[in-house]
C-alpha positions in Angstrom: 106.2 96.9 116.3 109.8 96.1 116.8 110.6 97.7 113.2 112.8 100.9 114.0 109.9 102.5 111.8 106.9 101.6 113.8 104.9 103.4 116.3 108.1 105.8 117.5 107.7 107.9 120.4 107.3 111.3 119.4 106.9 110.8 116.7 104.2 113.7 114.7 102.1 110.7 113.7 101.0 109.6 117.7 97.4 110.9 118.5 97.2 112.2 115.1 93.7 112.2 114.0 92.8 111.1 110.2 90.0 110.9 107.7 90.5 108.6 105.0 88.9 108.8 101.7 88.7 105.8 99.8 86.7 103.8 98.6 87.4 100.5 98.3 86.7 99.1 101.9 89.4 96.6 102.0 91.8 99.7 101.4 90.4 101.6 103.7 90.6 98.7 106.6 94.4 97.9 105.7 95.1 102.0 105.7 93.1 102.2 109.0 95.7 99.5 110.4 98.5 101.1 109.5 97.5 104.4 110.6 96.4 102.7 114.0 100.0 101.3 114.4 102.1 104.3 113.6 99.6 106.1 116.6 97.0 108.0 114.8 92.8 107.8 115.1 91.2 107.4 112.3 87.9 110.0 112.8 86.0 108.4 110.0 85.8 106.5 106.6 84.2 108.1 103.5 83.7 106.8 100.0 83.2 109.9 98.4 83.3 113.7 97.9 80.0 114.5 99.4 80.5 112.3 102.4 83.8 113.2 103.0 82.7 117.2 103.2 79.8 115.9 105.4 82.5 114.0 107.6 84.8 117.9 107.2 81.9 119.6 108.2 81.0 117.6 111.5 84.5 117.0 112.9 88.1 118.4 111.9 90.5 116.0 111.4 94.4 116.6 111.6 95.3 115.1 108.2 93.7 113.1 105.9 94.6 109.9 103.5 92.5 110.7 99.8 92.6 108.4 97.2 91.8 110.5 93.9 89.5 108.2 92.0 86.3 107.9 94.3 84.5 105.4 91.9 84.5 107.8 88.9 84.5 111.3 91.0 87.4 113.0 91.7 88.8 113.8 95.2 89.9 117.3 94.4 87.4 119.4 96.1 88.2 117.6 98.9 91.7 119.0 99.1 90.4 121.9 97.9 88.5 122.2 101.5 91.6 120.4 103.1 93.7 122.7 101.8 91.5 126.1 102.7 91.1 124.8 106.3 95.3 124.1 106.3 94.7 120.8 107.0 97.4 118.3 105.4 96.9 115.4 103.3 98.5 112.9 100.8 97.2 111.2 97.6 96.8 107.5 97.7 96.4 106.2 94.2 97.5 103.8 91.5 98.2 106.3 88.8 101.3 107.6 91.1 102.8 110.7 90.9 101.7 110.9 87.0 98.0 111.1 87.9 98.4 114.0 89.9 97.8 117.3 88.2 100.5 120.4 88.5 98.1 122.0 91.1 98.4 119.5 93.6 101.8 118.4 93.2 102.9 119.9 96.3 101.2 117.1 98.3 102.6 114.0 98.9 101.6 110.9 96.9 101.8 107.3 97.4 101.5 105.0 94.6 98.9 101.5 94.9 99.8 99.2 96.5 102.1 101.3 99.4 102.6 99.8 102.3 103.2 100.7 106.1 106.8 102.9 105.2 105.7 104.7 102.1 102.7 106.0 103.8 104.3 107.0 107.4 106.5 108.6 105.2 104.5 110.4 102.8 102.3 111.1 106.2 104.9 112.7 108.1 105.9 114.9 105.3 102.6 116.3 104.7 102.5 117.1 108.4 105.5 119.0 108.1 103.9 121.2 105.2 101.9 123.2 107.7 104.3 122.8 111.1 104.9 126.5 110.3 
């Protein structure tokens, strides 16, 4: 944590609370880390659409971490409910920025494999989309 990046004080990331939808587990652990050491709670896991509107509809989350290929299904009805209920999110994904279609370009993305910088950063600018 000695990194000038890490765990800041003040930062918009501490206490933050964050779903992450993904569905590889392994993913999902190392994004829980990182999350955990900037400051944030992770409020849950999910490994797909359905679950993850379950998880939307039983607890509201500050931001949220979607990959966009849920084995096969597509994540964007979950940012179409993110989105509706102004919460802010980011793509995680390993089709980058070129996966994304022209609706949801406005949203950060972080390309596959990202690690602890790109997705603080892509995190705190999603943040700052709705800090309006």
């Amino acid at each position: 944590m000695n990194d000038a990046g890490r765990a800041r004080t003040g930062s918009k990331l501490n206490a933050l609370r964050v779903l992450i939808v993904e569905d590889e587990s392994i993913v999902s652990f190392l994004i829980e880390d990182m999350l955990t050491e900037m400051g944030c709670e992770v409020i849950g896991h999910a490994v797909g659409v359905r679950e993850a509107l379950t998880l939307l509809a039983e607890r509201r989350p500050d931001a949220a971490v979607l990959d966009v290929n849920l084995r096969g299904e597509m994540a964007f009805p979950v940012a179409e409910r993110l989105e509706a209920e102004r919460i802010p999110f980011l793509f995680a994904t390993g089709y980058g920025q070129a996966g994304i279609p022209d609706r949801w370009r406005q949203w950060p993305v972080i390309q596959k494999p990202f690690g602890y910088t790109d997705l603080s950063r892509a995190l705190e600018a999603a943040v700052s989309k709705t800090d309006r």
